[in-house]
C-alpha positions, -999 to +999 in steps of 0.1 A: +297+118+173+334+117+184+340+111+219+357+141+241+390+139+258+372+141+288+341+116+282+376+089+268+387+098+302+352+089+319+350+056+301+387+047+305+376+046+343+344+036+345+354+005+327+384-001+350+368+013+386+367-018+409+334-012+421+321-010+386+338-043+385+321-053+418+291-046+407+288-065+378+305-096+399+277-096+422+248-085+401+240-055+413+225-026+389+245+000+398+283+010+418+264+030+437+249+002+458+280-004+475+279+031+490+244+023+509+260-008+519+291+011+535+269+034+553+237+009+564+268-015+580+283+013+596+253+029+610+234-001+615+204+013+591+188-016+575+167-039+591+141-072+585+104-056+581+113-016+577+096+007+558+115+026+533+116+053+508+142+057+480+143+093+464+160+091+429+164+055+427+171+049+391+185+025+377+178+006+409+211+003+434+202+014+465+169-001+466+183-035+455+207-033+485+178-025+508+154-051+496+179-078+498+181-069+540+146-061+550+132-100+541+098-110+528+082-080+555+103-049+545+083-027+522+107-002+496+086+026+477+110+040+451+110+072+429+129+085+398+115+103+370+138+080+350+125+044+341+136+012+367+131-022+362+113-041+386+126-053+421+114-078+447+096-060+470+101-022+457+069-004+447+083+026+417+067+055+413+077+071+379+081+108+381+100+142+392+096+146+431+098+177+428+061+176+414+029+180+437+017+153+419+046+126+422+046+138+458+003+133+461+011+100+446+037+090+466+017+097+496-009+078+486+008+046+481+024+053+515-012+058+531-008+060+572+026+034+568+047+049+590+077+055+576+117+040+590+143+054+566+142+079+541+175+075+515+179+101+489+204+099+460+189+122+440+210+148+418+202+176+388+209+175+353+240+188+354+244+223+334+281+225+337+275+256+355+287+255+385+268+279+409+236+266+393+244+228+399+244+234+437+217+255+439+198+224+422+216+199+445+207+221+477+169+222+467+165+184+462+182+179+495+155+204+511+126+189+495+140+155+511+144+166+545+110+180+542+095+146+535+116+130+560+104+155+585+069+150+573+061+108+571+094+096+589+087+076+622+097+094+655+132+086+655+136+077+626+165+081+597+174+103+570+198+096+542+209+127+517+233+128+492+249+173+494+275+188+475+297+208+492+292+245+489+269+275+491+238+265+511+259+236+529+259+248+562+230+260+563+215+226+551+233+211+578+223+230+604+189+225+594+194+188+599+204+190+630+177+206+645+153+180+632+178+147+642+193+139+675+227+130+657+240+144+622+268+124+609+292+131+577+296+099+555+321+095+524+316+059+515+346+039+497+325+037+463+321+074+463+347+091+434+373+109+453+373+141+432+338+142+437+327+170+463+291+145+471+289+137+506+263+120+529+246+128+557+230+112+575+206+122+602+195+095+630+167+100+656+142+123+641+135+147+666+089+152+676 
């Protein structure tokens, strides 16, 4: 099949993106661990022996970038219903979260661990339609927040990736009744024209 102007466009740079680059430089699986790096540095998230769970983790970035700071203690339980290759220290669970079973399951491995840090990168197929795109987005951030709220530690951290528009502000204002601090995060590996954002809630609230 002939490539669109646009997907020429994509490739052109994708191939020429610096953190693309970066990544492959330092063996990481994906650009996008650089944006958990950002943040985690900033916000001082990551640390030796934490408990962790990684909500659409494929092809493996941010769980990479987690593992390589928690040390031989840490524990990672990751989810994607797309396939991951195997990490040091990272349990996968194969499957859609937004499943009763995936979630059953996940549970289960997590058992009465109490949970540090919830991170969620998860985002829809995209339909190309825009209204129906954030709707999706906005749902997968809710279903997040409600396992955060559920298994994370007393004061503990949340992670999302949003899109900016309908249900935003609503979203966040639902955050910040269940964290003592809601903060806005546009990482450095994040696209510009992109409308993601991160926020990140800190000090679950009882």
């Amino acid at each position: 099949m002939k490539r669109s102007k646009t997907s020429k466009a994509w490739m052109r740079e994708h191939v020429t993106d610096f953190f693309v680059k970066q990544a492959k430089k330092e063996g990481y699986r994906s650009r996008a661990a650089y944006k958990l790096i950002e943040i985690a540095e900033r916000d001082h998230l990551l640390a030796p022996g934490m408990t962790i769970v990684d909500l659409g983790a494929a092809p493996g970035g941010w769980s990479q970038a987690a593992s390589e700071r928690l040390g031989s203690n840490g524990r990672i339980i990751a989810v994607d219903f797309r396939e991951m290759l195997p990490l040091p220290g990272v349990t996968f669970i194969q499957g859609d979260f937004t499943e009763a079973s995936v979630l059953a399951q996940l549970e289960e491995t997590l058992g009465k661990c109490p949970v540090d840090l919830v991170i969620s990168d998860m985002s829809p197929n995209i339909s190309g339609i825009g209204m129906v795109d954030q709707a999706r987005g906005m749902h997968l951030a809710e279903l997040a927040l409600e396992f955060s709220m559920t298994r994370l530690n007393s004061g503990g951290n949340f992670l999302v990736k949003v899109f900016q528009g309908s249900g935003f502000d609503e979203f966040l204002g639902n955050m910040r009744a269940s964290f003592n601090r809601v903060v806005t995060r546009k990482p450095g590996a994040s696209r510009g024209r992109s409308s993601e954002l991160y926020l990140l809630g800190l000090g679950k609230q009882d």
